[in-house]
C-alpha positions in Angstrom: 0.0 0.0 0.0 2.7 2.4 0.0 4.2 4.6 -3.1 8.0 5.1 -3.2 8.9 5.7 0.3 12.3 7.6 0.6 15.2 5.6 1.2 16.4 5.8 5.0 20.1 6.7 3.8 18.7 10.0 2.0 17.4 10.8 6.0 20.9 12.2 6.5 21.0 14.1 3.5 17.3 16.1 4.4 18.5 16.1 8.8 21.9 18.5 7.0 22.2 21.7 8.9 22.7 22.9 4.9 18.9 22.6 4.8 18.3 25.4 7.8 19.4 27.9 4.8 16.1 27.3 2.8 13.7 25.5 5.4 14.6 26.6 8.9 12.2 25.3 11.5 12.0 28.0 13.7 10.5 30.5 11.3 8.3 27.9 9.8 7.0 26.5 12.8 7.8 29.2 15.2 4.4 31.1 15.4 2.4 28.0 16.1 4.4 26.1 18.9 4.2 27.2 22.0 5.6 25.8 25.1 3.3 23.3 27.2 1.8 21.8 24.0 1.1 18.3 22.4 2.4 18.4 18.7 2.4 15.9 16.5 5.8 15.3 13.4 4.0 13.1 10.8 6.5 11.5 8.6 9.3 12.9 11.1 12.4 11.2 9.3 15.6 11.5 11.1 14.0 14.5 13.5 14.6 17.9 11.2 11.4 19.3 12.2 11.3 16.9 15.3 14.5 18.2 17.5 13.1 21.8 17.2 9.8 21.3 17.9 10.9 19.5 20.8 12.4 23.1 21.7 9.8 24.7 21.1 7.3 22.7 23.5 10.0 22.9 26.3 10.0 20.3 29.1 6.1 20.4 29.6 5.7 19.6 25.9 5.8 16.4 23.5 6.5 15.7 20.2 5.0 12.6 18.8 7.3 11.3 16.0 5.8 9.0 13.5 7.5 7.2 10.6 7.1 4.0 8.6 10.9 3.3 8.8 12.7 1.9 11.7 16.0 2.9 11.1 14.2 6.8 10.4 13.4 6.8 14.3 16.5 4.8 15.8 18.5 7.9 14.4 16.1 10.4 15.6 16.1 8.7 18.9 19.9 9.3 19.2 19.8 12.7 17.9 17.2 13.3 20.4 19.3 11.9 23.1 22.6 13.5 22.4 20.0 16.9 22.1 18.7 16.2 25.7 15.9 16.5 24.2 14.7 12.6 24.3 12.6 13.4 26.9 10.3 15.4 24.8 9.6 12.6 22.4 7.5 10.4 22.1 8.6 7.8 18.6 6.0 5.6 17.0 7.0 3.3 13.9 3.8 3.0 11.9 2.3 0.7 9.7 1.3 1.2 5.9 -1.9 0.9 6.7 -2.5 3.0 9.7 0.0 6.3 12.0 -1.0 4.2 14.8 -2.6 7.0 16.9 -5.8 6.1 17.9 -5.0 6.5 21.7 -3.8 9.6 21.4 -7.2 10.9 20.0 -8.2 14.7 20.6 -5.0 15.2 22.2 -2.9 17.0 19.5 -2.6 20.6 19.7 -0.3 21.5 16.3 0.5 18.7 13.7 3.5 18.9 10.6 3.5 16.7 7.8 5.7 17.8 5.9 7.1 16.1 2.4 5.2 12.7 3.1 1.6 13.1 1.7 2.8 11.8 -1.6 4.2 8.9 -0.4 1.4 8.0 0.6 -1.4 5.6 -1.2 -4.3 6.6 0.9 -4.2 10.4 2.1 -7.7 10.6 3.0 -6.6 8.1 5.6 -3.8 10.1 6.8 -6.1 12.7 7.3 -8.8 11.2 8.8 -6.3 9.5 11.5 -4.5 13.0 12.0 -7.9 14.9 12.1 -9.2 12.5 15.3 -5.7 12.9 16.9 -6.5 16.7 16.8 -7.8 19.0 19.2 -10.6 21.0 17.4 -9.3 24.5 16.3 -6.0 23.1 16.5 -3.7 23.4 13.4 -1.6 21.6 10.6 1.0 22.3 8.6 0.9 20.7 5.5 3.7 21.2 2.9 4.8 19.0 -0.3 7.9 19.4 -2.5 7.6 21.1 -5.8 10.0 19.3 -7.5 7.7 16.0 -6.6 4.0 17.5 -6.3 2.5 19.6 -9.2 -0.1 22.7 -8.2 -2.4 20.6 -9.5 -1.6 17.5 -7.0 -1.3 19.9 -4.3 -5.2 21.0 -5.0 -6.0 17.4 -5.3 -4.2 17.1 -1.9 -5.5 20.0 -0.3 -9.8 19.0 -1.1 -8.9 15.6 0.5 -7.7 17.3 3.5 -11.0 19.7 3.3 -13.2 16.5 3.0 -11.7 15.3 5.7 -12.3 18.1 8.3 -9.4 20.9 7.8 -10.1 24.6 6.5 -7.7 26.1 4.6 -6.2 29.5 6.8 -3.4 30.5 4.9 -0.8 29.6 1.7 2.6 29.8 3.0 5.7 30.6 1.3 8.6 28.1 2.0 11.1 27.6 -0.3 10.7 24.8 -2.7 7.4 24.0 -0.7 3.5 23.8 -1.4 2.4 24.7 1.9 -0.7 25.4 3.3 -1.9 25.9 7.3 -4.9 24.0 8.3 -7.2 24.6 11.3 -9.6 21.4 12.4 -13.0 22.8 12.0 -14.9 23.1 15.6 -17.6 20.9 16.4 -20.9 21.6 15.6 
């Protein structure tokens, strides 16, 4: 069930501090983490989104780091550790099939998933599991790679997420990025 997943070796490649120059976590994700919260790192890789957030939510905070590939989230658990930031992470290998969250539902407060979307065969699944894990009003980042998604995929990508119970609140600019912030819709 899944598309071309990327290779774990390439994880060290996309973790570079080279990559802060064009994709620096802090200004992306900067204005919606706050200390204290319960954020969630979809397709979290080797931790380059991960470690920061982990900043970010401070030592009353947690990052839930989820990835398909083992090897993906043995690294960021010693990254983590040689961070002290292990603490502040919570790592889940999922399956193709499923993120493996359903005890954690209603709990997140900010979600990232960030360059995995097309990887994956069944989005409106993705969404649907990361929209229950959700606190309502809460948000999610959602960016894809132009040089793998067209604008036209990206729209495709973007009414799944809609059917599935996100609002679109803003188009973000981040280099080499389709990215868009998403609020869960409030009940009722």
């Amino acid at each position: 069930m899944v598309r071309h997943v990327c290779p774990w070796w390439l994880g060290y490649f996309l973790a570079s501090p080279l990559r802060l120059w064009g994709q620096d976590p802090g200004k992306i994700l900067g204005p919606y983490i706050n200390e204290g919260m319960k954020v969630m790192d979809v397709g979290c890789g080797m931790g380059f989104f991960s470690l920061p957030m982990a900043g970010m939510v401070g030592s009353t905070g947690q990052v839930v780091c989820i990835d398909l590939q083992e090897k993906m989230i043995k690294s960021l658990e010693k990254r983590a550790a040689k961070a002290g930031l292990f603490d502040r992470i919570e790592t889940r290998v999922c399956s193709p099939n499923s993120l493996e969250i359903n005890d954690i539902t209603g709990e997140i407060d900010f979600a990232l998933v960030f360059a995995v979307v097309h990887e994956v065969p069944d989005s409106e699944a993705l969404f649907s599991q990361v929209h229950q894990a959700m606190k309502p009003g809460s948000k999610l980042l959602l960016g894809e790679p132009k040089g793998h998604v067209s604008a036209d995929d990206f729209e495709q990508t973007t009414a799944i997420a809609r059917r599935c119970g996100f609002e679109v609140v803003d188009h973000l600019e981040i280099k080499r990025t389709r990215a868009i912030l998403l609020n869960k819709k409030p009940l009722g």
